[in-house]
N, C-alpha and C positions, 0 to 999 in steps of 0.2 A: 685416543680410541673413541669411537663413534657407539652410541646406542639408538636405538631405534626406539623410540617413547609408543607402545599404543594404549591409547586415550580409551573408555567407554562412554560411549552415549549416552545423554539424558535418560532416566528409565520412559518417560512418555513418549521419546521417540521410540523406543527399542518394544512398547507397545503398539505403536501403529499397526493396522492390517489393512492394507487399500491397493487391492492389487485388481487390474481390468483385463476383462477378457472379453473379446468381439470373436465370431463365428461369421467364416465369408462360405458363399458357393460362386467355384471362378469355373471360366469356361465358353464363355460369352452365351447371348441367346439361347440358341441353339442347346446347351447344357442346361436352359434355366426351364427347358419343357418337360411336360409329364413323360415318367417312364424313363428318361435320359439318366444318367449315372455322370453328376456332374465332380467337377473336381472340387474339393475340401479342406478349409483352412481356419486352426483356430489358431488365434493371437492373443498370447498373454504377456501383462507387461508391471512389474511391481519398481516403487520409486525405491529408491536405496534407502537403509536406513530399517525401512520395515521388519515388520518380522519373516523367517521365512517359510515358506508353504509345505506344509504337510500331506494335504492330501487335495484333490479337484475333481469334481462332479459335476460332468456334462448330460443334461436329457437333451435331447434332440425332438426339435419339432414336428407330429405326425407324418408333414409332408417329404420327410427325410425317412428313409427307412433302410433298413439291410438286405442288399441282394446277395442273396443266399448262394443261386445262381453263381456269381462272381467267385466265392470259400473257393480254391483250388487246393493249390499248394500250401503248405505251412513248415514252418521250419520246427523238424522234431527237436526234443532234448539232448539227445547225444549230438545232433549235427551244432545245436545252439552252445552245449560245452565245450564245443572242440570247433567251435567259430566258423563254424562250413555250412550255413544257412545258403539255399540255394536263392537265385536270383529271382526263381517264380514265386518264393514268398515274401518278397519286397515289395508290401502297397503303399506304400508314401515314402517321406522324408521329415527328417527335425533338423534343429534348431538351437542352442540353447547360450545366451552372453550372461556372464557373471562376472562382478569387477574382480572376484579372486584371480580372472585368469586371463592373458594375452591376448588367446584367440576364442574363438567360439568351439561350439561342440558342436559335430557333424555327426548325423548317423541316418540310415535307413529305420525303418519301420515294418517288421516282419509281424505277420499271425504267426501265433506260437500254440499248443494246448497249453489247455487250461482244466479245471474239475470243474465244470459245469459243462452246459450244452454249447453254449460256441466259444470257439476260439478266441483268448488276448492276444492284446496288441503291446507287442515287446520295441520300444523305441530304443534303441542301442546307438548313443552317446558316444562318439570318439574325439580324444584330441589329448591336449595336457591330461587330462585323465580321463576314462573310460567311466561311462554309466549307466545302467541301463532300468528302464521307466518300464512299470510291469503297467496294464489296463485292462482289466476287465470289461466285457461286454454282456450286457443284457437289455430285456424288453421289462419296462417299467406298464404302471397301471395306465389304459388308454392304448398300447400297443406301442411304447414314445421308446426311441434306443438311446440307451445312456452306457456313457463309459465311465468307470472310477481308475484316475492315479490316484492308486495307493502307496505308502511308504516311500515317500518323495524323500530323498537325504536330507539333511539340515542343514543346507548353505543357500546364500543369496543368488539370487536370479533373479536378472532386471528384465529378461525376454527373453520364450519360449514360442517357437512355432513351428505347429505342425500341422502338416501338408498333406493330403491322404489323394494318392491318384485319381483319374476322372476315368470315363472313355471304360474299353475292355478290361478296366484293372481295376473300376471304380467299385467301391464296396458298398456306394451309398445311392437307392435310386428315388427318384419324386416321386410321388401318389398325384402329385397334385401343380400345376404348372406355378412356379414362383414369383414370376411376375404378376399374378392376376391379385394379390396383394400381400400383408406384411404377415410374414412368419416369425416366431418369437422362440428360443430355447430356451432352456432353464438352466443355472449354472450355482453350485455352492464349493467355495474355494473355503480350507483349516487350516490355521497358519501353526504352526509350531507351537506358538502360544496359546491356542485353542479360540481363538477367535476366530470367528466365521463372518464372512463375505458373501450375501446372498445377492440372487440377481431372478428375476421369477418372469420377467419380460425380458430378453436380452434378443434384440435383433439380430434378426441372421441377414445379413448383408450379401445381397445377389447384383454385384456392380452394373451385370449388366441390363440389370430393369433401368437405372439411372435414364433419366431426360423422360421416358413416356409416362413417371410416376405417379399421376392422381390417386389410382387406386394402392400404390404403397406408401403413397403421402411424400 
């Protein structure tokens, strides 16, 4: 008969907290001008071994803002407990690999209510198992939009990303043309273990200024 030995970790690795998170606007050009509603992507990525992430806070760079305009549809609470969220409350897509599991987790990204004045963003997680990623949304000091996941479950995630539509669906519109130079967001990642991961300059990544970039260096 066979046994399965699992080993624990040195405790200093089982303290690490070193997880990275980049923020792209995709969409070419054309997406990266004032007024445009470009498409939206953050990418986060933890080595294995670490600890795992509890909670993550996004502020968003002034030149990034909420078109209010765009709130339509939202997937109420009864339609969300009984899984019948309609198609117009889907504004992006997720993402999520964990070595626990085979495949990845796939899900849409619906606005949901919420008890405050605008609508979370409910990422709904499918595959080996079902999960779903609550976000809050609000306007921080300076007029800057930040989301909080909160109550992240407590397993390993080596990458997470999520995609938020551009175009007629996009939530997110410029003040300010992105190629004319470098925008910065703010990001604080909790890991289970109560260590925090600041980030107070975090580039926001707009591919398509790439080649003309004196002025974003």
């Amino acid at each position: 008969m066979q046994y399965l030995v699992l080993t624990r970790a040195p405790a200093e690795k089982l303290q690490k907290f070193r997880p990275k998170l980049a923020t792209k606007v995709l969409g070419g050009r054309k997406a990266a001008r004032r007024a445009q509603n470009p498409k939206f992507r953050a990418i986060l990525t933890q080595p294995k071994g670490n600890a795992n992430i509890r909670q993550t806070t996004v502020t968003l760079p002034k030149a990034l803002i909420l078109d209010q305009a765009h709130i339509k549809t939202i997937c109420t609470r009864p339609d969300l407990a009984a899984g019948k969220c309609p198609k117009a409350s889907v504004y992006g897509h997720a993402a999520a690999t964990s070595p626990l599991l085979g495949k990845q987790l796939r899900g849409p990204v619906y606005l949901v209510p919420s008890t405050h004045v605008l609508p979370d963003l409910l990422v709904d997680l499918r595959g080996q198992v079902n999960v779903r990623l609550r976000g809050s949304v609000d306007s921080v000091k300076g007029g800057r939009l930040r989301n909080v996941f909160y109550g992240v479950p407590d397993v390993p995630v080596t990458k997470f990303v999520l995609t938020m539509d551009g175009g007629k669906r996009g939530l997110l519109t410029n003040t300010k043309p992105l190629c004319a130079r470098k925008f910065f967001s703010k990001a604080t990642l909790t890991g289970q273990n109560g260590k925090r991961a600041r980030n107070k300059r975090m580039l926001l990544q707009v591919p398509a200024c790439g080649g003309k970039g004196k002025k974003r260096g």
